[in-house]
C-alpha positions as CSV (number, residue, x, y, z in Angstrom):
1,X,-5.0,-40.3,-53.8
2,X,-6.7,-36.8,-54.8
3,X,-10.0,-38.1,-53.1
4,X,-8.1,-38.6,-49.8
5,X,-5.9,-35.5,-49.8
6,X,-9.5,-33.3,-50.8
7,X,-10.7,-35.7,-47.9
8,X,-8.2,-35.0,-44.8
9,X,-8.3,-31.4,-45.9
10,X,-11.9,-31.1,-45.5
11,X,-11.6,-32.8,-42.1
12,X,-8.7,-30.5,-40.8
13,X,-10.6,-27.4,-42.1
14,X,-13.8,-28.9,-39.9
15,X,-11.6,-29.1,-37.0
16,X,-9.9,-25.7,-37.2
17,X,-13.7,-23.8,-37.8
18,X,-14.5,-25.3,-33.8
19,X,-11.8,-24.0,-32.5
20,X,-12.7,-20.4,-34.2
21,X,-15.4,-20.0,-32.6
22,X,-15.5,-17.3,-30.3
23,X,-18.2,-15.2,-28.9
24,X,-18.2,-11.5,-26.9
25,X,-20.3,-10.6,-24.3
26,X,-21.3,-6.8,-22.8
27,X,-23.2,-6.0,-19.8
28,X,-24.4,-2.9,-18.7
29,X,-26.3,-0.8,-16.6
30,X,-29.2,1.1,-17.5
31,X,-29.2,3.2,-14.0
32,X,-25.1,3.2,-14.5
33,X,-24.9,1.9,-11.7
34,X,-21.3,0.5,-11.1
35,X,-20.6,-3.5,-10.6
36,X,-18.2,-5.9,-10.6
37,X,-18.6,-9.0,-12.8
38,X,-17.6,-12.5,-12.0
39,X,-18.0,-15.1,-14.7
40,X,-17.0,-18.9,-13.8
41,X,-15.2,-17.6,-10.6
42,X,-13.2,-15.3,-12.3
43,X,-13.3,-11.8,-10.7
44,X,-13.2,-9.8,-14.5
45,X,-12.9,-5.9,-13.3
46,X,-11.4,-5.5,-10.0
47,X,-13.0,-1.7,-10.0
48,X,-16.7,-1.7,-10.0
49,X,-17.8,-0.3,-14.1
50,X,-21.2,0.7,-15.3
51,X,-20.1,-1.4,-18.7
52,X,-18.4,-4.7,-19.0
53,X,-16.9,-6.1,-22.3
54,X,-15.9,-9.5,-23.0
55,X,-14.1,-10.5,-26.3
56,X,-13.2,-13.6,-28.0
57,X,-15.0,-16.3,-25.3
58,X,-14.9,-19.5,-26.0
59,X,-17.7,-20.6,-23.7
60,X,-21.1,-20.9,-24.8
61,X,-22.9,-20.4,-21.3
62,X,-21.1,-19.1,-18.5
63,X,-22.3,-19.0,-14.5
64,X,-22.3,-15.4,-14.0
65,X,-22.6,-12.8,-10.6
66,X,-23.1,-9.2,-10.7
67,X,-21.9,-7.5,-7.5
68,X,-22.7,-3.8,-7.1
69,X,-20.8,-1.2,-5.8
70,X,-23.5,-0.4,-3.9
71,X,-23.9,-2.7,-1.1
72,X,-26.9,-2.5,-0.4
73,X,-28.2,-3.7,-3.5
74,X,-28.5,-7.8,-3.4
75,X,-26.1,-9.4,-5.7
76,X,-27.3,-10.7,-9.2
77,X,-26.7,-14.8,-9.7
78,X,-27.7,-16.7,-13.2
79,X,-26.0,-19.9,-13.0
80,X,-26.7,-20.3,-16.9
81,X,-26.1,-17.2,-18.7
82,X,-26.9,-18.1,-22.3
83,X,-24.5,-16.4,-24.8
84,X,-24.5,-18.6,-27.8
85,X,-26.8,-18.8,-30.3
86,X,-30.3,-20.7,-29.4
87,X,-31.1,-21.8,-32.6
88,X,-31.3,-26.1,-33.7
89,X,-29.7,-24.9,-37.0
90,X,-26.5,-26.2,-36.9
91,X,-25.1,-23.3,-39.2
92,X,-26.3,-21.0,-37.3
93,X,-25.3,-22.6,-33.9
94,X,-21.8,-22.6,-34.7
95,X,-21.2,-18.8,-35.5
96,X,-19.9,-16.6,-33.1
97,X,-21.8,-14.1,-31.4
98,X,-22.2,-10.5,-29.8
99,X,-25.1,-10.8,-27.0
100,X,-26.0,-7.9,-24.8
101,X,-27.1,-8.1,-21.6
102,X,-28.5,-5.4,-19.1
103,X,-29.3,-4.7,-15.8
104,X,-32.8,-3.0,-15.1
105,X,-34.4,-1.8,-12.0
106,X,-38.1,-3.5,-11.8
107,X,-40.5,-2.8,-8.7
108,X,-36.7,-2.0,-6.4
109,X,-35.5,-5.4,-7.5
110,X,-32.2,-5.2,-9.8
111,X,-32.5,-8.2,-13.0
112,X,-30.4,-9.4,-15.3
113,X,-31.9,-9.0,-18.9
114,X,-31.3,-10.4,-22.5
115,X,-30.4,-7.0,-24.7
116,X,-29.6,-8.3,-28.4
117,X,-27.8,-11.1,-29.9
118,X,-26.0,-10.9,-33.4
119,X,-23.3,-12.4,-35.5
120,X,-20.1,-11.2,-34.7
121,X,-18.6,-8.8,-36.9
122,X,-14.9,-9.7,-36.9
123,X,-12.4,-6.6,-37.7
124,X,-9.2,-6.4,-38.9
125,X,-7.1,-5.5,-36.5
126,X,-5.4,-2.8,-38.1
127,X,-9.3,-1.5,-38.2
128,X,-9.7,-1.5,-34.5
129,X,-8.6,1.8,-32.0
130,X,-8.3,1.3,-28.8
131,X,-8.6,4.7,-26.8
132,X,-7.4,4.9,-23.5
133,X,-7.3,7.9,-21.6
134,X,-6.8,7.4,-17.3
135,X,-7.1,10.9,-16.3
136,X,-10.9,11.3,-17.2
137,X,-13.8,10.2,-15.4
138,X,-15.1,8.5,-18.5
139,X,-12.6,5.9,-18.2
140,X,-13.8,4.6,-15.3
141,X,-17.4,4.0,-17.3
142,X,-16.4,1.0,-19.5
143,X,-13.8,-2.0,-19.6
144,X,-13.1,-4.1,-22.1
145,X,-11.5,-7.7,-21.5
146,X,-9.8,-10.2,-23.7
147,X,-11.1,-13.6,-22.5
């Protein structure tokens, strides 16, 4: 009877790791140029931002656009925007990540390029500030969204 209880303990304790995991994803603009970024379909900021922050995704690749403010600059598509970790180890695999991505400026063109990946660091929350402030011009630099 112990052997089954330690048993459908491990099993639930499996399960409820999966669901954990959930990744955050930035991109940003070297140039600051201002965009509007649309993962899945989902229009994310509705006001073009130099810096986009995505917290707690559950997705592991997403099919991402990058629409500038400018419109004269051609839109970015990757139709597999890796966010996960690469790796075959299957402890690493499972953690949840920070990736960066930014936007650089080669020869006129505008790209979309890997940054950094890392292993989240999770807060508490009683840790975490959240500063917002709608009458400077800073605001309008940065948005962070809860997935």
């Amino acid at each position: 009877m112990k052997n089954l209880t330690l048993a459908i303990l491990f099993v639930a304790t499996t399960f409820l790791s999966f669901g954990q995991i959930s990744h955050d994803l930035e991109i940003f603009s070297e140039d600051g140029l201002k965009f509007t970024l649309i993962l899945n379909g989902r229009v994310l900021n509705e006001e073009p931002m130099s810096n986009v922050q995505i917290l707690n995704m559950d997705k592991d690749y997403v099919s991402a656009k990058i629409k500038f403010e400018n419109g004269d600059i051609e839109d970015i598509v990757k139709k597999n925007l890796q966010i996960a970790n690469p790796t075959t180890d299957e402890a690493s695999r499972n953690k949840p990540v920070t990736t960066v991505y930014k936007i650089v400026e080669k020869k006129g063109n505008y790209k979309l390029r890997f940054a950094s990946r890392s292993d989240k660091k999770i807060q508490p929350k009683e840790n975490v500030i959240v500063q917002q402030n709608a009458s400077t011009e800073s605001s309008k630099v940065k948005i962070v969204i809860n997935w």
